[in-house]
C-alpha positions, 0 to 999 in steps of 0.5 A: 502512436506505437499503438494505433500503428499495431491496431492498423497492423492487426486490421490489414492482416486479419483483411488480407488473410480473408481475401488471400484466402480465397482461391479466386483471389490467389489464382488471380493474383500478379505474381510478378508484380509482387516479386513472389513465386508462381504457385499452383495452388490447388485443394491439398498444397497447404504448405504452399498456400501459407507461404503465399499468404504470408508473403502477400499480407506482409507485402500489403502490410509494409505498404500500408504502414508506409502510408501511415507513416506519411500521413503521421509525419503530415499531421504531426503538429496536430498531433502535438496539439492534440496531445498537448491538450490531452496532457492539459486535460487530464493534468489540471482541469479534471483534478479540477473539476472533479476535487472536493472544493469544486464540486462543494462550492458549486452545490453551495452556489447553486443554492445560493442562486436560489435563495438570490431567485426567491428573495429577487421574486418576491418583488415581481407583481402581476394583477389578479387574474392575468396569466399571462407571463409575459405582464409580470412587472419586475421595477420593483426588483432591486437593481443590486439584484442583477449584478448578483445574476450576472455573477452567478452566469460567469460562475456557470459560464466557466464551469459550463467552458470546462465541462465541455472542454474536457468531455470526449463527445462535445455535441453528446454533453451538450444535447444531454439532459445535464448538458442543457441544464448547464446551458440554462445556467448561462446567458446563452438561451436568455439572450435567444429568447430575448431577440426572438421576442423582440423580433416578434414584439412580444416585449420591447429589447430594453428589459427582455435581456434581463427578464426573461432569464429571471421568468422563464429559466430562474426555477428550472436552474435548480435541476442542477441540484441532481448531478449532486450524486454523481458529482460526490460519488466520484469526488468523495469515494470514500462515502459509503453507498447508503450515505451516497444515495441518502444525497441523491434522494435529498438533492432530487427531491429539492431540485424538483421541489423548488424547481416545481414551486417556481414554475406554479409561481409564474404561473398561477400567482397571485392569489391574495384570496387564498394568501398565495402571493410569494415564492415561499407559499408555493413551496409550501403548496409544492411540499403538500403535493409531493406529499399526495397530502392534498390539503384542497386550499388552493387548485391550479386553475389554468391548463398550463399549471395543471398540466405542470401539476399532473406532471409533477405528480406523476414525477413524484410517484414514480420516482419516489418509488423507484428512489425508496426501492433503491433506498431499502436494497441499499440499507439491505446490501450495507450488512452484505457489502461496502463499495461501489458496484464492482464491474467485472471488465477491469482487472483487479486483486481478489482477497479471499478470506478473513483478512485483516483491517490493517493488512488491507490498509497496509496494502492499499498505502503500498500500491498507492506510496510505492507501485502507484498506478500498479492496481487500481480495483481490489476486491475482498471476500471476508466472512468478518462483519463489514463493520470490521472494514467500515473505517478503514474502507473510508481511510483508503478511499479517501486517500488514494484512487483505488477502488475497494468493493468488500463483499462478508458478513457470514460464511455462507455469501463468500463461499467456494460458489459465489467467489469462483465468479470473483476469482475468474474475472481476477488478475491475482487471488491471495487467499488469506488466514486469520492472522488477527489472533487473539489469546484463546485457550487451544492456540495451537489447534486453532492456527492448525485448522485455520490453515486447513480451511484455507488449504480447502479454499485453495484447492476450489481456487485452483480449478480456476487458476490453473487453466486460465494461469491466474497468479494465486497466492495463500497465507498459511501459519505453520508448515503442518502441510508443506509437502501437500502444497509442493506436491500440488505445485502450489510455490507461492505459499507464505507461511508466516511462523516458519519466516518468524523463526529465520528472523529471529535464527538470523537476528540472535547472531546479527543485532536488529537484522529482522528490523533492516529486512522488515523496513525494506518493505516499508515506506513512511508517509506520515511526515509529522510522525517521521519529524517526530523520530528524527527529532528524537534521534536529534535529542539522542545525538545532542544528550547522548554520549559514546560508549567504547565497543566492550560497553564497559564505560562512558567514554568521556576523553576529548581525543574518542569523543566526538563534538558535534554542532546543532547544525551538523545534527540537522543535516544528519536529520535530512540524512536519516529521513531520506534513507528511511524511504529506501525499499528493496526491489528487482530491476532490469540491468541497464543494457549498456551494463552488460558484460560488466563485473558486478562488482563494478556495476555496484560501484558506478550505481551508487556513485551516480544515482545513489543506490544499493546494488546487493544482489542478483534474482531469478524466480524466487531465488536470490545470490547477495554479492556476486562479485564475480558475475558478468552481466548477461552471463546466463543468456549464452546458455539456452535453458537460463532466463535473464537474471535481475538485479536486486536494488535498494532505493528511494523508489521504484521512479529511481528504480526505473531510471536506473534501468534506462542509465545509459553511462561510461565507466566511471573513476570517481572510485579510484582504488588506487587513490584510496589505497595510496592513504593511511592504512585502515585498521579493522577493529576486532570484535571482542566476544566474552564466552560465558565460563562453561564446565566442559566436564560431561557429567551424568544428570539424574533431572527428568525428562520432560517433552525430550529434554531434561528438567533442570532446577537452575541455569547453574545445574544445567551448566555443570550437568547437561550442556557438554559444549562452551556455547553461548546461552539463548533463553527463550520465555515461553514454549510454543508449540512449534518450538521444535522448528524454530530449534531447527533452523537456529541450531542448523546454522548456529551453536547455542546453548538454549534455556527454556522458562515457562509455566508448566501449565502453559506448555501443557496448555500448548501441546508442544512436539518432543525436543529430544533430539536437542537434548545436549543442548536445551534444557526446560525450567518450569517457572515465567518470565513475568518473575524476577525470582525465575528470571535470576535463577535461569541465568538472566545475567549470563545470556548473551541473547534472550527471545521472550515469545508471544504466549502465555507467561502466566502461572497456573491455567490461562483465564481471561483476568489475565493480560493479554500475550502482547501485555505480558511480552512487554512485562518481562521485556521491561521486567528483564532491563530492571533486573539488569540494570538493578545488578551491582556489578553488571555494567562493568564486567557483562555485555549488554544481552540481545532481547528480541521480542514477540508483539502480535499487535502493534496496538500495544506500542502505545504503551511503549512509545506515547508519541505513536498517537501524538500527531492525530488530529483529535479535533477533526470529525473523521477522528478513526479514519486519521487514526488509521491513515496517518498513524498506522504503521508508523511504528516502524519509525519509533525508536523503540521499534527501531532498535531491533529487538521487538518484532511485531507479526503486523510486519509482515502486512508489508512483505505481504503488500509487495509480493501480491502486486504482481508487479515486475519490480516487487520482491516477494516473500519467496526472496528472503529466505536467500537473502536470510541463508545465502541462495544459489544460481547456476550459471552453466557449469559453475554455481554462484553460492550467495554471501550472507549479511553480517554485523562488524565493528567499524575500524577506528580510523572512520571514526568522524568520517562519512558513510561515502568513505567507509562503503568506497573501502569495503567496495574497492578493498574487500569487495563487500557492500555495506547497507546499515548501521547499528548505533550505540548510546549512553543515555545518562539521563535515563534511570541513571544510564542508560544504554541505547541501540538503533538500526540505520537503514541505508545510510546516506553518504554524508552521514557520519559514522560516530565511535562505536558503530557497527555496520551491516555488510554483505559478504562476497559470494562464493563459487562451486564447480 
């Protein structure tokens, strides 16, 4: 109603300026009568004509909207009717008519019938040399034969009722080509022809009812076989083109084919001379002519089937030229492009660049899981061949509604020329890199020019963008040229290794925090691979034991341990499942929630609706925990927008409910209450420093790449490292690992061990280290040997990064295994060695090894289970694969442990921050989130707080999630949002222990000896 009401606003004020205009009309006009002022316009009183002109049209707008709302509030019933049957409409008889069973089985009954007609006319007789129709004899014809006929005309009747019932112009379906022949498939037309031949004595009324639908519209019926094209393009999208026009051409030629055949039938038979006498001789002769094969054993001899003969003919070779033509642009086009089409009208995400098959996957299962509705057309612009796209491509139409149109092949059709049209017409552009690398020699120089072509496609990009202010986002490796982007006001610019480093900076000091942040961003939609991991997880709580907070020994007292029930277990699954669908996302504050403490509006969310509120947003910059913030605050200040909060919830439908909560305080947090109990005693945690000579002594190692080459761990520690600090070992030397010691040390005190190949750092080329040369030394060895692992002080670190290259001795070659390969080699090869030490479960903690996994093809190896739920016995075995399976790996309990990251993570991040929707948090967030951002509100600066791991006070041991968060709420202002879970697994390699991450624990779940959680520190303020 909103709308047509503005359309009519529009219409009546563009009318009344064209005539206010005019200065007739202005001089003529009773002033009085519209209470305005008498105004001497003349040729140079601009200023005085506006004003008129404003107050008359606004005058004549509000009586015409008051008019409109009269007549709105006569019709108001048949406007509920109409949008009732609008909302029945689109709701059931559409998803009817166009789902797959539907238009299958009435392609399926269309044959039938005409098998049912062929078997059925074969009974019908008519004496040699009589062309009339109407002495055709059908007694013979079996009477079950009819019973079958008025069967097939209820069918037709009801999809004939539907198909009118849901078209926008009845009289235009119903006049249409396929309209009639759906009035041909009913009784309608048989039963007129019979009471116009009756009427005029052509056949008496007893049989014409039933003859003529069988003589005159029995073979015509068949031309329904030629929406067949239509109706599967449209049912079944994810066909690609070829295939699609290899339908319609077959269906065409049949419809025709049989209809033709049928007609000469009536016509023409019988010729016992020539042995033409059944259905099926005709078919044959229809055959022969649509083949112009002319064979000369039998000639149409009346007008009237040489008539429908010539017709037929023509018919063929016109649209059999025109169908092959088609045929050979499409076989053409298939190496150039997959999809429908594209229509240039509808908004659309444009992806320029050689995109991956599983971003684009993970893209699509996004939009359509989480901002449903958001984008309905994606385009990409790929120089990989099309066959890369082929099977994902089918996966994502034929399982959601968006509508994908892949243009590639080569370097040359995706050019700056031919996207410029693409990226006009388009909503939003991501121009993407290669992030599919694969284990070539010259890694580093590799990624670096890759960047450099995608800085000069944006360049050809943003002559587009920027005038016509289209959103464009780029995806870069490494931050090589940062300073080039900012200066061209380039914001929008994810750079993939920088973001890996802050994960890993973060998660070294806070277990699994790169995996807590990752999930938000992810959503699972394979139930059978969730049961699977939370029937995993049900194994762990029912065989597992507790481990005290030093992993020093299992904890077998009855007073620490806790017993837990099979059915306490199962309600912890439901608790699990629903938490693993909780994703990060920005939201409207309700407006009754203004002028509110955060703090308390943190509280009442998640004691009315469930969900987390952590944050604050504003552009790109998020505050975590401003306890002290009012909301609406910014809004007394002129240069300040609105600032958004920042939610964890199930979805973006609870999200939005949020926003609209219209509530009172609430006291079921009752402080007073809580701290009326038994006093909450906090755990401390326990940190055993490695021993450390603090002595300075000189060493006479040599340098390499600005740091010291040192023999051992050992010499390092009496030699080198001045300061007690932990000790870091990192498996590899990147050639940007200059960066990434960059941002560690800026907000953390390690000691840092680097162990690679000799050979593989030079292969790298990586910058100088010098000036971290107090706190990183390089031993030449690799990670793939237990020897060199031991001598680099293996059992000594508290955290070890194995990083995704070459571990290998000697020059890389391609007999070697892959990097993903050798990650997971020296992943398990480092857990042997530990587990292997005498003495190392009872006097060392267990270290912290985070992984670095390119692809997550490789967690097969890890996990069998990734696979066990793909339905091998199904023809569209790849596409199952990909849509069911890929990125699932974020459920596996291997992944969930916090300590292998796979680069596919990011297709997640990236999925949410190009769906341009108001509600997405994008990449730009998470370095606040990582490192605490800042917002100024008026004279006073809101610095973020940061997200820790601590260990849970003994007193909550057995208690519920709901009790621990209402603490730490009401006590300590902190928000708690996961949990990190210890066990010992006692029947793995004679004891194991195990570590799994939580993410947004459910209020009844419960809290077990040992686990630690993830709270959100409060915020601070400058002034």
């Amino acid at each position: 109603m909103s709308s047509r009401r503005d359309d009519n606003t529009q219409q009546v004020y563009h009318r009344s300026l064209s005539l206010i205009r005019q200065p007739s009309y202005l001089e003529n006009i009773d002033s009085n009568k519209y209470s305005l002022p008498k105004i001497h316009l003349d040729g140079t009183s601009v200023e005085n004509r506006r004003s008129f002109v404003d107050k008359v049209s606004s005058y004549v707008i509000s009586n015409k909207l008051d008019k409109n709302e009269q007549n709105l509030s006569k019709y108001k019933w048949v406007i509920f009717f109409d949008g009732l049957r609008i909302w029945i409409k689109t709701n059931y008889i559409q998803p009817v008519l166009f789902s797959k069973v539907w238009v299958v089985s009435n392609l399926l009954v269309t044959l039938l019938w005409f098998i049912v007609w062929e078997w059925a006319a074969k009974f019908m007789e008519r004496n040699e040399g009589d062309f009339n129709l109407l002495s055709w004899s059908m007694d013979k014809i079996p009477h079950s034969y009819w019973y079958l006929e008025a069967s097939f005309q209820l069918i037709f009747c009801l999809s004939f009722i539907l198909n009118l019932y849901v078209s926008d112009w009845r009289c235009k379906y119903i006049l249409s080509f396929f309209g009639l022949i759906d009035i041909i498939m009913t009784p309608i037309l048989t039963e007129i022809m019979g009471h116009i031949s009756n009427h005029y004595g052509l056949i008496k009324q007893t049989e014409g009812f039933q003859n003529l639908g069988l003589l005159f519209f029995g073979s015509l019926r068949f031309l329904r076989l030629l929406q067949a094209e239509s109706l599967i393009s449209k049912s079944f999208n994810w066909l690609p083109e070829f295939y699609v026009a290899i339908i319609g051409i077959a269906t065409a030629s049949f419809a025709l084919l049989f209809s033709y055949s049928g007609i000469i039938f009536l016509i023409e038979a019988p010729i016992p001379r020539k042995n033409y006498t059944k259905p099926f001789d005709f078919i044959f002769f229809g055959v022969a002519t649509m083949g112009t094969v002319g064979y000369g054993d039998f000639v149409p001899t009346t007008v009237y089937g040489r008539i429908v003969s010539i017709f037929f003919i023509l018919t063929c070779v016109t649209l059999g030229a025109i169908q092959f033509k088609r045929l050979k642009a499409v076989i053409s086009k298939k190496n150039l492009m997959i999809g429908y089409d594209l229509d240039l009208s509808y908004d659309y995400i444009f992806f320029w660049g050689p995109i991956s098959d599983c971003q684009l996957l993970t893209y699509c299962k996004c939009i359509s899981n989480t901002y449903y509705g958001a984008i309905e057309n994606v385009v990409v612009a790929s120089p990989l061949p099309l066959d890369y796209y082929e099977i994902v491509y089918m996966a994502i139409t034929k399982n959601t509604r968006i509508k994908l149109y892949i243009i590639g092949g080569n370097e040359k059709i995706i050019g700056p020329s031919y996207a410029s049209k693409l990226i006009l017409s388009s909503a939003y552009t991501v121009i993407v890199n290669d992030m599919t690398t694969v284990d070539i020699q010259n890694f580093s120089d590799h990624l670096i020019n890759d960047d450099r072509k995608t800085i000069m496609m944006a360049l050809a990009s943003l002559n587009i963008t920027k005038p016509l202010g289209i959103p464009l986002g780029i995806h870069l490796h490494g931050t090589e040229y940062k300073s080039l982007l900012k200066a061209m006001s380039i914001d929008n610019v994810f750079y993939e290794r920088e973001l890996k480093y802050k994960l890993f900076s973060r998660s070294v000091k806070c277990k699994g925090l790169f995996y807590l942040l990752m999930t938000l961003f992810y959503t699972p939609t394979n139930a059978k691979r969730t049961r699977i991991c939370v029937e995993e997880l049900c194994n762990l709580f029912l065989l597992s034991g507790y481990v005290n907070e030093d992993f020093n020994e299992k904890v077998n007292s009855d007073e620490e341990a806790l017993k837990i029930s099979i059915y306490d277990v199962q309600n912890q699954m439901f608790e699990l499942i629903k938490g693993m669908k909780f994703q990060l996302f920005k939201f409207k504050f309700p407006k009754v929630a203004k002028g509110w403490r955060f703090h308390d509006l943190v509280t009442q969310l998640y004691s009315m609706r469930n969900v987390f509120l952590i944050g604050i947003v504003s552009g790109n910059t998020c505050v975590l925990n401003p306890t002290e913030y009012i909301i609406g605050d910014e809004l007394n200040y002129d240069d300040q927008d609105e600032y958004y909060g920042l939610i964890m919830a199930e979805s973006l439908r609870e999200v939005l409910k949020v926003s609209l909560l219209n509530f009172v305080p609430n006291d079921s947090f009752c402080k007073k209450d809580l701290m009326s109990g038994k006093i909450m005693k906090r755990a401390s945690s326990i940190s055993n420093l490695p021993t450390v000579s603090e002595t300075n002594n000189t060493t006479d190692a040599p340098k390499y790449r600005g740091i010291f080459k040192v023999p051992s761990f050992s010499y390092a520690q009496s030699n080198v490292f001045i300061h007690p600090h932990q000790i870091l070992l990192i498996c590899g030397w990147t050639h940007d690992l200059d960066m990434f010691l960059k941002i560690l040390f800026e907000y953390n005190d390690y000691n840092v061990i680097i162990l690679s190949p000799f050979e593989s750092v030079e292969v790298e080329s990586p910058k100088s280290l010098d000036e971290y040369v107090e706190r990183t030394v390089y031993i030449d060895g690799s990670a793939l040997n237990a020897q060199d692992l031991i001598n680099s002080g293996v059992y000594s670190c508290e955290n070890i990064i194995i990083f995704n290259c070459n571990q290998n001795t000697g020059k890389p070659n391609s007999e070697m295994l892959s990097k993903d390969s050798q990650v997971l080699f020296a992943r398990n090869l480092i857990q042997q060695i530990l587990m292997e030490h005498q003495n190392y479960n009872k006097k060392n903690k267990i270290p912290h090894i985070i992984s670095d996994v390119t692809h997550a093809s490789c967690l097969e190896y890890l996990d069998p289970y990734l696979m066990a739920n793909m339905n091998i016995s199904c023809e569209n075995d790849a596409t199952n694969r990909y849509w069911d399976n890929y990125g699932e790996f974020m459920t596996s309990y291997e992944i969930a442990s916090g300590t292998i990251f796979i680069q596919d993570m990011f297709y997640g991040i990236l999925s949410h921050s190009n769906t341009n929707s108001e509600n997405s948090v994008g990449h730009n967030c998470l370095d606040s989130i990582l490192f605490g951002g800042e917002l100024s509100i008026g004279n006073r600066i809101v610095k973020g707080g940061d997200i820790r791991l601590e260990p849970i006070a003994i007193s909550f041991y057995g208690k519920t999630f709901e009790n621990l968060i209402k603490y730490y709420l009401l006590v300590e202002q902190r928000i708690c949002i996961g949990i990190l879970r210890t066990y010992f697994m006692p029947f793995i390699n004679h004891g194991t222990i195990k570590q799994f991450v939580i993410v947004a624990p459910q209020p009844s779940f419960i809290l077990q000896p040992n686990d630690k959680i993830y709270i959100v520190d409060k915020s601070t303020l400058k002034f």
